[in-house]
N, C-alpha and C positions, 0 to 999 in steps of 0.2 A: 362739450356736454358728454359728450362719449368718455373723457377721461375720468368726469365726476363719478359716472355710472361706471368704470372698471371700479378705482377707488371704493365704491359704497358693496360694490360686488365683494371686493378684496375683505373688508369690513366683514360682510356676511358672514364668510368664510371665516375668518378669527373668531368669530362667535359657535361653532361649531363644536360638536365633542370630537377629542384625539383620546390616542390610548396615554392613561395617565391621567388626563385633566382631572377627570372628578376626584381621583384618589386624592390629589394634592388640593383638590378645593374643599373637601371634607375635614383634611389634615388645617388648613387656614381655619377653617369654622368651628373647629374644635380645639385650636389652639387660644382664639381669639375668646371662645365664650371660658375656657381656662381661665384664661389670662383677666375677664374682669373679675369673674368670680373671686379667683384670690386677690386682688388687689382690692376689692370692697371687704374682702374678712379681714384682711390684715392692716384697712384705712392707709396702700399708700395712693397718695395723691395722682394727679394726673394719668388717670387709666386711660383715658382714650389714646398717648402717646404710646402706652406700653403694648395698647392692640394693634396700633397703627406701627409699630416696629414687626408685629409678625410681618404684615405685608410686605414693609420694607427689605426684610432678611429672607423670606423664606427662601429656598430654592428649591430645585428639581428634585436631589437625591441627599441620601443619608449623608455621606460624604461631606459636603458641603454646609449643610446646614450644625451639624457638629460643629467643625471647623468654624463658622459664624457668631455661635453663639458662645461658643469658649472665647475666643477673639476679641470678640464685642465688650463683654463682661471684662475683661483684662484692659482692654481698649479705656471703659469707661470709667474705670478704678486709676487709672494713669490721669489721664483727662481730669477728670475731678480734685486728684489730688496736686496737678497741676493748675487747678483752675481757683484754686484755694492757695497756693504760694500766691497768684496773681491777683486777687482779691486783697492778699496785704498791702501790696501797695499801689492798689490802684482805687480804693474801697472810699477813700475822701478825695480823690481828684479826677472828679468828674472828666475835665479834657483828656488825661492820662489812659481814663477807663475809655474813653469815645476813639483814642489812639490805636489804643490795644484790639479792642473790634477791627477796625480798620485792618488791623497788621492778621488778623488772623485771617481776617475773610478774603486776605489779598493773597496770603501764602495758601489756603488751604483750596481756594479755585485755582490757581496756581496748579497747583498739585492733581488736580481732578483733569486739565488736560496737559499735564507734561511729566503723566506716571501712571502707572499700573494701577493707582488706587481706583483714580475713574470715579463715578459718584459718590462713594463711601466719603471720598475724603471731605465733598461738600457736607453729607453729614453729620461728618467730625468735626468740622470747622461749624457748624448750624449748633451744636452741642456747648462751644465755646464761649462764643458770642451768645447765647441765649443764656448762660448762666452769668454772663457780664451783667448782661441787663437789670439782674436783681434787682439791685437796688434802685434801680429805676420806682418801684412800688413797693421794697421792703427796705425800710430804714434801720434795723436794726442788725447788727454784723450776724447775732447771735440763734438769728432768724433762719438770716444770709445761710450761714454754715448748716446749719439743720436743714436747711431747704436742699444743700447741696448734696447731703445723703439720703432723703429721699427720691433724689434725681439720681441715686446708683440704685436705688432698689427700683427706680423705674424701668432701669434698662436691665436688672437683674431678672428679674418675676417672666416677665417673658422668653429670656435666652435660656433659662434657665427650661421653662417646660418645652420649649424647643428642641433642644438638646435629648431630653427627655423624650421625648415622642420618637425623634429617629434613632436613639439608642432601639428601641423594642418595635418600631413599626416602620420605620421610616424605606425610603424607595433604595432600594439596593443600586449604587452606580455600575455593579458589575451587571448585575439585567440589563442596565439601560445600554449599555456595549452592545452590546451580544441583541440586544433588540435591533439596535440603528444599523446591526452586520445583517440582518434577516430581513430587515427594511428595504437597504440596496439589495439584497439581493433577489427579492419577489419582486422588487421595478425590474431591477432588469429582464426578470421572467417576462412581466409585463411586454416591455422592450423587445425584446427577441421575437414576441410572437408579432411585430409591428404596429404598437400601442405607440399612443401621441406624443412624441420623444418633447411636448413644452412643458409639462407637471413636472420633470424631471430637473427640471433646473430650482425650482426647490431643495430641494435636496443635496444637490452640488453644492450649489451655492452657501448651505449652511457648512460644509469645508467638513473638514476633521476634530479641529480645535475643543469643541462642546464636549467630544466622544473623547477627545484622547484626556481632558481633563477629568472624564468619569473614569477613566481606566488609573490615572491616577490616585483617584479617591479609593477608589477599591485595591490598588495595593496599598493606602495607608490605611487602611482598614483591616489589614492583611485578610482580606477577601480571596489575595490570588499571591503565586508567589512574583519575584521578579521577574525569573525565566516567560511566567504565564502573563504577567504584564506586558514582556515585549511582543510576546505573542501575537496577544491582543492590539498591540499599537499597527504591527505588521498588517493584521486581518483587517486592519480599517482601513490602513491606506491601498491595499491588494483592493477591498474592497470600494474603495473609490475610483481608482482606478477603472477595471470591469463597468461599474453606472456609466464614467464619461465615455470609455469605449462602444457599449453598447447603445445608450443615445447618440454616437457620433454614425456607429453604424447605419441606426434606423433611420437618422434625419437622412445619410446619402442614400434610401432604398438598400440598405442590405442585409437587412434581419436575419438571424439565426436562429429560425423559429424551432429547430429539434434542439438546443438546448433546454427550451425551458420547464421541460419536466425534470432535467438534472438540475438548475438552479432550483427548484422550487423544494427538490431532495435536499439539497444543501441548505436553505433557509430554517426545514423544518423538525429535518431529521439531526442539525449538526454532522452531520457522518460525511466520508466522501466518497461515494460510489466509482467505479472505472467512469475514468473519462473517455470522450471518443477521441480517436486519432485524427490527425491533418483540422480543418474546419480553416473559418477565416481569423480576424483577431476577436471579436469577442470570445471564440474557444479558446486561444491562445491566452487573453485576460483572464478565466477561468483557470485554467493549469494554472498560472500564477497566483491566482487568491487559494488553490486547493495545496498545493505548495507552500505557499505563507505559513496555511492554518498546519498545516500535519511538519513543518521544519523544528527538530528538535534545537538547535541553537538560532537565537534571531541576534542580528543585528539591527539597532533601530537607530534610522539615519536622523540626523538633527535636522531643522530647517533650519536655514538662517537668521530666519526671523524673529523665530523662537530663541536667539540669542542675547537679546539685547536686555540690560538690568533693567534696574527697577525707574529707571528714567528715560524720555524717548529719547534718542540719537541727539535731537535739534530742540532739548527742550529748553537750552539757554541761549539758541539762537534763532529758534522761530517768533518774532513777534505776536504773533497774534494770539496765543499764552498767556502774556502779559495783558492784552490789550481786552481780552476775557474775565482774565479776572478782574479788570480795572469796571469794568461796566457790571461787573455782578456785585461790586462793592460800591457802587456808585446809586445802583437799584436800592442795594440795604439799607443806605446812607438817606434816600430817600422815603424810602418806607418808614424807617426809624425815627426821622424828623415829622415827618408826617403824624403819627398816631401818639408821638410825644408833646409835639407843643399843643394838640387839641387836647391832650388829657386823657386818650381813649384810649387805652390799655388792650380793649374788647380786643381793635383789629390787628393784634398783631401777627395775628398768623399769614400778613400784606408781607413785612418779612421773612418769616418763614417759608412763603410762597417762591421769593427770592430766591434762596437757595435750591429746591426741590427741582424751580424751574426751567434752571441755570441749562441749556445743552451748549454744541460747539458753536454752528450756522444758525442764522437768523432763521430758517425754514425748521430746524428742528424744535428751536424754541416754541414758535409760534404753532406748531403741531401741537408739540406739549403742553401749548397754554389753552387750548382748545379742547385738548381730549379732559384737560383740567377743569374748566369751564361746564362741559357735557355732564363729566361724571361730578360734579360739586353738586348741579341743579338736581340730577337723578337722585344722588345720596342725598341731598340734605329732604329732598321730598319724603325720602322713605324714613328720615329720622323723624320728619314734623307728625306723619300718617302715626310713627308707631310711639309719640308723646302723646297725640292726641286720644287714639285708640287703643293700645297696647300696654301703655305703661301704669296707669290705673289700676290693672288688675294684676300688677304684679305684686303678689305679696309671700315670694321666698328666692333664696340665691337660683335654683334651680331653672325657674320662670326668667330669669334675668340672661341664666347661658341660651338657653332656648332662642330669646330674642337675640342677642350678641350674636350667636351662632347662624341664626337665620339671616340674617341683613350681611356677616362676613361671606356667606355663601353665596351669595347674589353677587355681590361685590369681587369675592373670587375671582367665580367664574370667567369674569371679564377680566380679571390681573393677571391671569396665567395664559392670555392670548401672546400674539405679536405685538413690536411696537404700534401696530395699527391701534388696538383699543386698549392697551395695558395700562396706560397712568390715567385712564377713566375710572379703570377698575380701583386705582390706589386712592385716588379722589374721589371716588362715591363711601369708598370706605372711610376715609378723612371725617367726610363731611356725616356722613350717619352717625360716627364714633362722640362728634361737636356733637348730635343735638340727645344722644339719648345717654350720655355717659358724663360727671358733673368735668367742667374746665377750669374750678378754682382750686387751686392746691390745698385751701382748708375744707372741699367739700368731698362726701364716700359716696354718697347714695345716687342712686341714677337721678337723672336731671328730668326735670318739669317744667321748665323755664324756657322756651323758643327765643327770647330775647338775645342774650346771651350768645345763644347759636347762631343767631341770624347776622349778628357782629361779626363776627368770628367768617362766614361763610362772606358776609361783606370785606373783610379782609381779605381773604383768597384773590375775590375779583377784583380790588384796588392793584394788588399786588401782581397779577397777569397783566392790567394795564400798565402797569408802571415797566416793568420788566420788557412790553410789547416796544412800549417809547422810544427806552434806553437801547434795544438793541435794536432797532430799525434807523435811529439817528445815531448812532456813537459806533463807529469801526462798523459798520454793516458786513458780517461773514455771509456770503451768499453760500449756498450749498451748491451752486453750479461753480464753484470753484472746488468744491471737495468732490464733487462730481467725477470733474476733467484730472483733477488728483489722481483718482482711484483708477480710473482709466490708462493713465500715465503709467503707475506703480502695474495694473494688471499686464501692460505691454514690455516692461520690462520684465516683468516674471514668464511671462510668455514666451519671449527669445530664449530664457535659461532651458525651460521646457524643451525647446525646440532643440537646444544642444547637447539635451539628456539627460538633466537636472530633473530627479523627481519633486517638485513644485507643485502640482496639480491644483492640488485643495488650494496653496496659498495664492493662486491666480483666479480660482472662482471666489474664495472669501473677497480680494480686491472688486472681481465685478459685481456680488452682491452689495458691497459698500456701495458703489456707485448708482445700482438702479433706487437704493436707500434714498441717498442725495437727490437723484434725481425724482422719484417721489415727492418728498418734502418741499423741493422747491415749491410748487404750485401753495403753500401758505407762507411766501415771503410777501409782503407787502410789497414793494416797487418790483417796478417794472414788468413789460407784457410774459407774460410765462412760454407762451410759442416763441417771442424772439430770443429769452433767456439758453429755449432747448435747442432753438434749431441745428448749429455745427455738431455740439456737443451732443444732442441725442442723434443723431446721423454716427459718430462715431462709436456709439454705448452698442449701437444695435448691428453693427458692423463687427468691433470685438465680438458678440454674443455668437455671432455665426461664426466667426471664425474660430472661438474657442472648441465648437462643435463640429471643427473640421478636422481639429490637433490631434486627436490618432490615427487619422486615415492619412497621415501626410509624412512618406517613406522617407528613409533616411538618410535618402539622393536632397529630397527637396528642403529637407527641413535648414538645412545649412542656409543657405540662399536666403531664406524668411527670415531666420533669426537675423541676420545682417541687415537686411531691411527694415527690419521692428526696433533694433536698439538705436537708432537716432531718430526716430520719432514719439520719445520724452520731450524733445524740442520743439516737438511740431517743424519739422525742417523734413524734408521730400527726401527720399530716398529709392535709388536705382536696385530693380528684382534682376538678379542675374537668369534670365530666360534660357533656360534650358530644360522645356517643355517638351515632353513627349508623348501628349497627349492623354495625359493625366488632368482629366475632369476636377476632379477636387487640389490640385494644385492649382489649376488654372482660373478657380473662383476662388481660392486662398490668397492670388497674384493679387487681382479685384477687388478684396477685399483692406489688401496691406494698401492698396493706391488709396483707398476710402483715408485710412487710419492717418496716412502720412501725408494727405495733400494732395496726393498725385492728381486722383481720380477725381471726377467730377460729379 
C-alpha cells in the first residue's frame, strides 16, 4: 500500500508547476488552435492528426523544435514519394500490399530499439503502413494519389507554424544551460547549509545528457561561439560534479555551511568572487567549477558512450530487438484483421494505438497503456462536454481556436510532466482532438457527431488490449531484467570512476534507468512484485549509497573498490583488499560492495 501511496504522491508532483511549464503549455495551445484554424481555411483534411503532431514534436527549446519540424517536413516529402513508387506495385495485389506493411512495421520497430531513432521511427513506419491501407476504403488510384498529398500538407501546416513560433518566440537552449548551472548550484547552497541530501538525486540522476544537448543547439543556432560552447559543456560537468560532492558530503555529516552565500553569489550573479583558502572537497569542487567557468581554452573530454553510431553496439545480436518488433507487428496484424473483416473502418485507430504503444518491457508498455486509457476517458469526456455545450455556439474561426486552444491547454499541462502522467496528457489530447475536430478526410467543419468519436476512442481501448495480450504472452520483457541491466552497466561505470575516469553523470543516468525499471515493474502482469524486487531492489538501494559515498573515498581506497566492482557484472563474489585504517566511509563502502557482489548477507 505504502508503494501505491509513494507512486500517486510522485503523480501529484508531475502535476505541479516548474519553471517553463506554462511557457511551453501556452506555446502547445497556441500552436494547436493555429494549426486547426488553418487547416479548416484551407479544407485540408484530417486536422485532429495535424494538432496531435504538435504534441507529438513539440520540445523544450527553440533549438529542437526547428530541427523537428524542418526534418519532419523533409522526412514526409521522402516517405510520400516513397510511398507512391510502392503503391505502384502494390496498388492490385492485395497480399503484396499486406506483405509490404508487414516488412515495414517489422523494420521500422526494429529501428525504434536498435538505434538512435527511438520512437520517431515507430512514427515513420505508422505513416507508411497507414498510407498502405488506402485502398482498404478508396478504390480509386486517382483518389489514392490525391489523398497522399493532402497527407503532406498534413504534416506540413503544423511543422511549418512550429518552426515559426520558435523562429520569433521560442525557449532559448542557451537559457536553459545556464539555468540547469544556477539549478545545481542553489542545491548545493541548499546542501552545504545541511539540507535533505534525497531531493538531490533528482537532479543527478537526470545526468548531463539533456543540458549538453541544449548547449549544442545553441551553438547551431550560433547563440555562442565554439570556444563558449566548450565552456559551457565544461561548466556542466564542474557543475555536476560540486551537486554529487556536496550531497556525498552532507549525506556523511559534513556540510560546508560558510560556502553557501558564495555558491548562491555564483548562481545569481554569474561573477566569481575570491574564493576562500584550504576548506574540505566541496570547496575544493568549487575552485574547480569557478576554474572551468573563467578557463580561456577548454578541452571537452568525450565519454565513451557518446561514441557509438547511429546503431546500438548489439543491435544485430541482441535478440530481443527482433523478438519486439515481431510482437508489435503481430499486434498490427491483429488489430488490422480485426476492424477489416467486420467492415469497421471507425476503429482503427486499435492499430494506430499499436504503434504509439509499442515501449521495450512489458511494465513500460503496460504503464503506457494505462496512462493511455486515463487520459482517453479524461479527453474524450471533455470532447463530448464541449459538442454537447460548446460547439453550438460556435459560429467564426476565432471561437473554434478558443476552444482548440482551451482543451490543448488542459491536455498540456499534463504532457510536459514526467513519464509518470505525460502520454495521458498526449491521449487526452488524442481523444478531445476525435471528438470536436471532423475524422473523415472529405469533411472541414468541426464535428457534431459523438458516434464517430466513440468508435474511434473504442478503438484505442481494443487496441491497449490487444497490445496488453500480445506482450504479456509472446517474449514477456520483464523490466526486472532491464533493472539488474542498468545496475550491471552503473557498476561497471562506477569502477572507471573509482580509477579517475570522469564518468559521473554516465553512472547516475544508468541508476536512474534502473529505479525507472524498477518503478514500472509493479504494472507487469505476472508474478508477485515483492518477490520480482527482492535481490534486485536490495542491490538498486545499496549502489544508491554507495554512489553517494564516491567522492569521499581517497585515492588509497578507491583502487581496492574498483577491483572488487568490476567482476560483479557477473554477479560472481569478489575479495576487498582490507587495508582499513579506519576510515568510516571506506569501511561502509567495504559493506556495501559485499551487498553488490554476493558477499554480504
Amino acid at each position: 500500500m505504502s508503494s501505491h501511496a509513494s507512486m500517486l504522491r510522485a503523480v501529484i508532483d508531475d502535476l505541479r508547476p516548474y519553471d517553463g511549464r506554462l511557457e511551453m503549455t501556452l506555446h502547445i495551445a497556441l500552436l494547436c488552435g493555429l494549426t486547426a484554424v488553418v487547416a479548416m481555411t484551407l479544407q485540408v483534411p484530417l486536422a485532429l492528426l495535424s494538432c496531435y503532431l504538435i504534441f507529438l514534436m513539440y520540445r523544450d527549446n527553440a533549438g529542437e523544435n526547428i530541427g523537428i519540424g524542418v526534418g519532419l517536413i523533409l522526412a514526409a516529402t521522402v516517405i510520400i514519394a516513397l510511398s507512391i513508387l510502392l503503391m505502384m506495385f502494390v496498388a492490385d495485389a492485395p497480399a503484396l500490399r499486406l506483405a509490404m506493411m508487414g516488412a515495414v512495421t517489422f523494420g521500422f520497430m526494429w529501428l525504434a530499439r536498435a538505434s538512435k531513432l527511438g520512437e520517431p521511427a515507430g512514427l515513420l513506419g505508422f505513416i507508411i503502413v497507414f498510407i498502405l491501407t488506402f485502398y482498404d476504403y478508396i478504390s480509386m488510384p486517382e483518389l489514392v494519389l490525391r489523398g497522399l498529398a493532402w497527407v503532406w500538407m498534413v504534416v506540413f501546416v503544423p511543422m511549418v507554424l512550429l518552426v515559426a513560433l520558435n523562429v520569433f518566440v521560442g525557449r532559448s537552449p542557451l537559457r536553459l544551460v545556464r539555468e540547469r548551472v544556477r539549478e545545481r548550484l542553489r542545491e548545493t547552497a541548499r546542501l552545504s547549509e545541511g539540507g535533505d541530501p534525497t531531493p538531490t538525486d533528482r537532479l543527478l540522476r537526470e545526468g548531463n545528457e539533456v543540458a549538453e544537448k541544449h548547449a549544442g543547439m545553441a551553438r547551431l543556432l550560433a547563440l555562442v561561439s565554439k570556444e563558449e560552447h566548450d565552456r559551457l559543456v565544461a561548466e556542466l560537468a564542474a557543475s555536476f560534479n560540486l551537486l554529487a560532492t556536496a550531497q556525498a558530503a552532507t549525506a556523511a555529516g559534513r556540510p560546508e555551511p560558510e560556502l553557501a552565500p558564495l555558491l548562491r553569489r555564483l548562481a545569481e550573479e554569474g561573477s566569481s568572487p575570491p574564493l576562500p583558502e584550504g576548506g574540505g572537497l566541496v570547496a575544493g569542487a568549487v575552485r574547480t567549477f569557478v576554474a572551468a567557468r573563467n578557463v580561456a581554452t577548454v578541452t571537452v573530454p568525450t565519454s565513451s558512450e557518446a561514441k557509438s553510431g547511429f546503431l546500438k553496439p548489439d543491435a544485430f545480436e541482441n535478440p530481443i530487438y527482433i523478438q519486439f518488433a515481431l510482437k508489435v507487428l503481430l499486434a498490427v496484424f491483429l488489430t488490422y484483421a480485426l476492424y477489416t473483416s467486420i467492415g469497421l473502418f471507425e476503429i482503427h485507430t486499435a492499430m494506430v494505438t499499436c504503434f504509439v504503444v509499442a515501449l521495450g518491457t512489458s511494465g513500460e508498455t503496460f504503464h503506457k497503456s494505462i496512462l493511455r486509457i486515463i487520459g482517453c476517458l479524461i479527453g474524450a469526456a471533455m470532447g463530448a462536454f464541449a459538442v454537447v455545450f460548446v460547439m453550438p455556439h460556435l459560429d467564426d474561426p476565432g471561437h473554434l481556436f478558443l476552444l482548440i486552444a482551451a482543451g490543448s491547454l488542459i491536455a498540456g499541462w499534463v504532457a510536459t510532466g514526467s513519464y509518470r502522467v505525460q502520454y495521458a496528457g498526449f491521449q487526452m489530447a488524442l481523444a478531445f482532438f476525435i471528438c470536436v475536430l471532423p475524422g473523415s478526410p472529405l469533411d472541414f467543419g468541426p464535428n457534431y457527431n459523438l458516434s464517430d468519436a466513440g468508435y474511434r476512442v473504442l478503438g484505442i481501448l481494443v487496441g491497449i488490449g490487444i497490445m496488453g495480450l500480445v506482450f504479456s504472452l509472446v517474449w514477456p520483457e520483464s523490466a526486472k531484467d532491464t533493472r539488474d541491466s542498468e545496475v550491471d552497466a552503473a557498476l561497471v561505470v562506477m569502477a572507471e570512476v573509482l580509477r579517475g575516469e570522469d564518468r559521473l553523470d554516465d553512472m547516475y543516468r544508468h541508476i536512474g534507468a534502473a529505479h525507472h525499471a524498477q518503478e514500472v515493474m509493479r504494472f507487469e502482469w505476472a508474478g508477485p512484485i515483492a518477490k520480482e524486487q527482492g535481490e534486485g531492489g536490495r542491490r538498486l538501494t545499496a549502489i544508491d549509497e554507495l554512489a553517494r559515498l564516491l567522492p569521499l573515498i581517497s585515492v588509497k581506497n578507491a583502487a581496492p573498490l574498483a577491483a572488487a566492482l568490476e567482476p560483479t557484472t557477473e554477479h560472481t563474489s569478489a575479495v576487498l583488499d582490507v587495508n582499513d585504517a579506519g576510515d568510516n566511509v571506506y569501511k561502509r563502502a567495504r559493506v556495501l560492495v559485499g551487498i553488490l557482489t554476493g558477499e554480504s548477507e
